[in-house]
N, C-alpha and C positions, 0 to 999 in steps of 0.2 A: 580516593577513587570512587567513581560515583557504581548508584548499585543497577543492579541489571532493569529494575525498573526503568532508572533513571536514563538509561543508553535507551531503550525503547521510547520514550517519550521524549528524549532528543530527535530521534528518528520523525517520528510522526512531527513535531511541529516543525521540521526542516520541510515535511512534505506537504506542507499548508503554508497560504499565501501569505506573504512574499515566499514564493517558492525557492528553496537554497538547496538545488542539486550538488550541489562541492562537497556540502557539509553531511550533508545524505549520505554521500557515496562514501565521504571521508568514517560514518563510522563503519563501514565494515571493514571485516580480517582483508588481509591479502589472496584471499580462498576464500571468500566470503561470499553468497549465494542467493538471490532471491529465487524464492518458485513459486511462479501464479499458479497457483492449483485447475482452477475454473479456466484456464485458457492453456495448461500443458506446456507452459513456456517456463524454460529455467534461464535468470540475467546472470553474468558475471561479470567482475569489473568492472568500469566505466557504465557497464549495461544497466547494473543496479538501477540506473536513475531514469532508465528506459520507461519503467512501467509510472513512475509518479510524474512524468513530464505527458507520456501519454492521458492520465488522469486529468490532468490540469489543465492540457487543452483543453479537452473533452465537456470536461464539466468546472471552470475557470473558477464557480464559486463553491466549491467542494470544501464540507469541510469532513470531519472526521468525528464522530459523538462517540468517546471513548467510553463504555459503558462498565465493565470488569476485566480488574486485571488479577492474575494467578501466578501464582510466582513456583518452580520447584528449581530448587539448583541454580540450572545453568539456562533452564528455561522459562521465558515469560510467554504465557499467553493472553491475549485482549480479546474479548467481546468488544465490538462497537459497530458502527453502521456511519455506509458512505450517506452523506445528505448534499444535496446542488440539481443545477440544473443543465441539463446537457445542449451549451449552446454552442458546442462544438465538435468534431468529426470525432469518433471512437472505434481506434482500431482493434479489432478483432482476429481472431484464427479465420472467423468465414468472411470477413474482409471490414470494408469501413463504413460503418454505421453512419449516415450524414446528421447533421446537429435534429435535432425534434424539437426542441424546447421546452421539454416535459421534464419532469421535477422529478428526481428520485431518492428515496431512502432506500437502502440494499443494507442486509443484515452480512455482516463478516466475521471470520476466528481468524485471527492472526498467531502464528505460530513461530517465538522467535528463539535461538538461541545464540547464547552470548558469551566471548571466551574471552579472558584477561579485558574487559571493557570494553570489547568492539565485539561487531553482529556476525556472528558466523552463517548462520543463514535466518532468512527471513520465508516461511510459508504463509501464502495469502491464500486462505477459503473462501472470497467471494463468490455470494450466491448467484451464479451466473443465471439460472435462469428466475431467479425474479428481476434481477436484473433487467434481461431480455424483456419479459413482461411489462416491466412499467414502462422502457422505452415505445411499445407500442401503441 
């Protein structure tokens, strides 16, 4: 059985190019949860793959600078930072950002936990507003 690291870091390269939302979504539970923190939005389901297909548009050469990972239990958390360039629409809660073409590193904590080898929920810290920032 692989270890909870190992299911996070599945996750993540399923969420870098060649993009494989099936495999994404295939690891979480059946109850299994993403929640963008910085946009208030919680995915279920099939949604999971919402927020990393949104990404990919958005910013097509994203990648992910996986910087520390923390392990307690049942829970792994990542330090790492989004890097790409936004040459694509990114939607938002106050609507859709149209592409800029300006280059952004965003500092993130990702917060996962993981039950019998699949992601029970995924929380995403991205810094929205540096984010915002660099995009302008």
């Amino acid at each position: 059985m692989p270890t909870n690291e190992d299911v996070v870091r599945s996750a993540y390269a399923a969420a870098e190019r060649p993009l494989d939302v099936e495999r994404f979504i295939s690891l979480f539970t059946e109850d299994g949860y993403l929640y963008n923190v910085s946009a208030g939005k919680t995915y279920h389901g099939r949604e999971v793959g919402d927020l990393v297909t949104g990404f990919d548009a958005a910013f097509p050469d994203l990648r992910r600078n996986l910087d520390k990972f923390y392990g307690d239990g049942d829970v792994v958390i990542v330090e790492l930072s989004l890097v790409g360039t936004h040459s694509g629409p990114l939607e938002t809660p106050e609507g859709t950002i149209p592409a800029t073409g300006k280059t952004i590193d965003v500092p993130c904590c990702d917060v996962w936990t993981i039950r019998d080898g699949k992601i029970q929920s995924f929380h995403c810290y991205l810094a929205g507003t540096i984010l915002a920032a660099q995009l302008k």
